[in-house]
C-alpha positions as YAML, in Angstrom:
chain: A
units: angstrom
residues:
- id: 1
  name: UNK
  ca: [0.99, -85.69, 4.72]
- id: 2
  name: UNK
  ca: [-2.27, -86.31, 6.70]
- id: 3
  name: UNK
  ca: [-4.80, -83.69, 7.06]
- id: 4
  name: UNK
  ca: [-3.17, -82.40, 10.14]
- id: 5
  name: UNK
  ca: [0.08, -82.25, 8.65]
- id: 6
  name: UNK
  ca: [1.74, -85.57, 9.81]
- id: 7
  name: UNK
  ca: [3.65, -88.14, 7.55]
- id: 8
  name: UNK
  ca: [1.10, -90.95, 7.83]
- id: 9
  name: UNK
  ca: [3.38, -94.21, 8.03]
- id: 10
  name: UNK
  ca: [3.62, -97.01, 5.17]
- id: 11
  name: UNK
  ca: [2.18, -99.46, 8.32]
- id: 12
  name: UNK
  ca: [-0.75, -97.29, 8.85]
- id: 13
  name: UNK
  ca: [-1.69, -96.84, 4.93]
- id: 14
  name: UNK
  ca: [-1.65, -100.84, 5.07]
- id: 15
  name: UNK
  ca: [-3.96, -101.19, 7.44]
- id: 16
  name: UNK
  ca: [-6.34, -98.46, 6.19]
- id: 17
  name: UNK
  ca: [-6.10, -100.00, 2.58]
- id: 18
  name: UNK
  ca: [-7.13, -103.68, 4.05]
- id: 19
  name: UNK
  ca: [-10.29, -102.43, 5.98]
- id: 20
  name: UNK
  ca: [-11.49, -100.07, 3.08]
- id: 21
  name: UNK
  ca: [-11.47, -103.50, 0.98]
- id: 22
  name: UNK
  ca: [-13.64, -104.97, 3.94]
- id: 23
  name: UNK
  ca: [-10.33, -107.53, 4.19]
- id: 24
  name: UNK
  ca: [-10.00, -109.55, 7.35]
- id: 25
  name: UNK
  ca: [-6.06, -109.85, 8.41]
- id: 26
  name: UNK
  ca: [-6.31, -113.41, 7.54]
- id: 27
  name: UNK
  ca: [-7.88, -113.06, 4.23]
- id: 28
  name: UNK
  ca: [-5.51, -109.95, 3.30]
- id: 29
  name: UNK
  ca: [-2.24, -112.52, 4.24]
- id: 30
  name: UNK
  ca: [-4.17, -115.26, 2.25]
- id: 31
  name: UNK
  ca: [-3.96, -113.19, -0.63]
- id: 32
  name: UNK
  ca: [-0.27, -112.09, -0.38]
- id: 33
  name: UNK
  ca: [0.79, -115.54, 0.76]
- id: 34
  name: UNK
  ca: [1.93, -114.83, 3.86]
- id: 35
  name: UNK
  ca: [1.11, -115.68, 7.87]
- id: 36
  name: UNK
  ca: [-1.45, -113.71, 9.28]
- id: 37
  name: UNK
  ca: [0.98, -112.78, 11.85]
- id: 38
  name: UNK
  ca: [3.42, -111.66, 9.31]
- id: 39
  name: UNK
  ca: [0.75, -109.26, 8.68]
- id: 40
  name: UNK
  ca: [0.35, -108.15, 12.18]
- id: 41
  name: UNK
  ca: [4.00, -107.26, 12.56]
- id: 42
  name: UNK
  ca: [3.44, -105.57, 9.55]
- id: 43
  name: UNK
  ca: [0.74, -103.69, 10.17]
- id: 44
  name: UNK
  ca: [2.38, -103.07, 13.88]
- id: 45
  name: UNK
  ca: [5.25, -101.37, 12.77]
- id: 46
  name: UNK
  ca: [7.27, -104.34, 14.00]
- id: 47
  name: UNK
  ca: [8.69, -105.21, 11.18]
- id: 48
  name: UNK
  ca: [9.32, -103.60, 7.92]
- id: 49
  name: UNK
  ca: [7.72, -104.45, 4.74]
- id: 50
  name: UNK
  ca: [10.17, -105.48, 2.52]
- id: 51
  name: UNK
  ca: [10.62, -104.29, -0.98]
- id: 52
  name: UNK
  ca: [9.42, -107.17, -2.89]
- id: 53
  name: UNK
  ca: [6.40, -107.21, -0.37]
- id: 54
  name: UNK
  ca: [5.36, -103.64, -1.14]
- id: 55
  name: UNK
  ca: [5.90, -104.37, -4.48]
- id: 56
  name: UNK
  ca: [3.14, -107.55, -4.42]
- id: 57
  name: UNK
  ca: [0.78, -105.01, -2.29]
- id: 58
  name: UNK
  ca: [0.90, -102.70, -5.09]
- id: 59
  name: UNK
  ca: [-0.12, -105.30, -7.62]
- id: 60
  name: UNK
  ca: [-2.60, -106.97, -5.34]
- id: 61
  name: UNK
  ca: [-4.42, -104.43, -3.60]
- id: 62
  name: UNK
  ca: [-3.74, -101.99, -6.85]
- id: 63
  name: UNK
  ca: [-2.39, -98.98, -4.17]
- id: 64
  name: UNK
  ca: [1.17, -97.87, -4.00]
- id: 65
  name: UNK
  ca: [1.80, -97.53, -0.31]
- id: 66
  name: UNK
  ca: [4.84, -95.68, -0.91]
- id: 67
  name: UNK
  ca: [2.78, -92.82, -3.13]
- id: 68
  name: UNK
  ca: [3.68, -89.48, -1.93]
- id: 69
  name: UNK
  ca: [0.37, -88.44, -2.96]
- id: 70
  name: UNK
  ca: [-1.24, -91.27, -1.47]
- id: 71
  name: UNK
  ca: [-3.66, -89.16, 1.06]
- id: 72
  name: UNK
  ca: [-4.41, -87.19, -1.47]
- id: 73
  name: UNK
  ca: [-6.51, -90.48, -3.12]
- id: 74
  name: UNK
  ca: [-8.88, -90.49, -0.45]
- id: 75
  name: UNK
  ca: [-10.13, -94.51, -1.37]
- id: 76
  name: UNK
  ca: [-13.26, -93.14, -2.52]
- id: 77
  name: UNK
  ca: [-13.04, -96.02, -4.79]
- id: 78
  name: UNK
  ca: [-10.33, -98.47, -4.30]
- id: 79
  name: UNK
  ca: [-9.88, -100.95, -6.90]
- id: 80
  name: UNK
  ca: [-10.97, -104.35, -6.92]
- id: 81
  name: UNK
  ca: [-8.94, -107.35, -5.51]
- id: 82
  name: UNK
  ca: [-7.48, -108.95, -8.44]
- id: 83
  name: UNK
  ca: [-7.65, -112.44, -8.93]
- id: 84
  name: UNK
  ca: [-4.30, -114.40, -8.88]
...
């Protein structure tokens, strides 16, 4: 839940998680492998993230989207990107 008591959506999270990192759409798809607009429809709510997607976030970007407690982590201090 978000502080005002709303389920924050997996899109949202996504998009939060790429500008804490100071990550560019471009350079966030670069590092999954995908297109940029992949990303956007994403991020967009357009599409759905698919499993094995979330699954390469989570490695990536070292944040489970899917966390229940994920508002409760704040991203005072979000891990590093990881080199692949």
């Amino acid at each position: 839940m978000s502080e005002n008591g709303t389920f924050l959506p997996v899109r949202r999270r996504l998009s939060i998680v790429r500008a804490a990192l100071g990550m560019t759409k471009a350079a966030a798809a670069e590092k999954l492998g995908v297109d940029p607009t992949i990303l956007t429809r994403w991020e967009s709510g357009s599409h759905p993230i698919p499993d094995v997607r979330m699954a390469q976030i989570k490695e990536v970007f070292g944040v489970d989207l899917e966390d229940e407690r994920w508002e409760r982590h704040k991203f005072l201090a979000l891990p590093a990107i990881k080199n692949t």
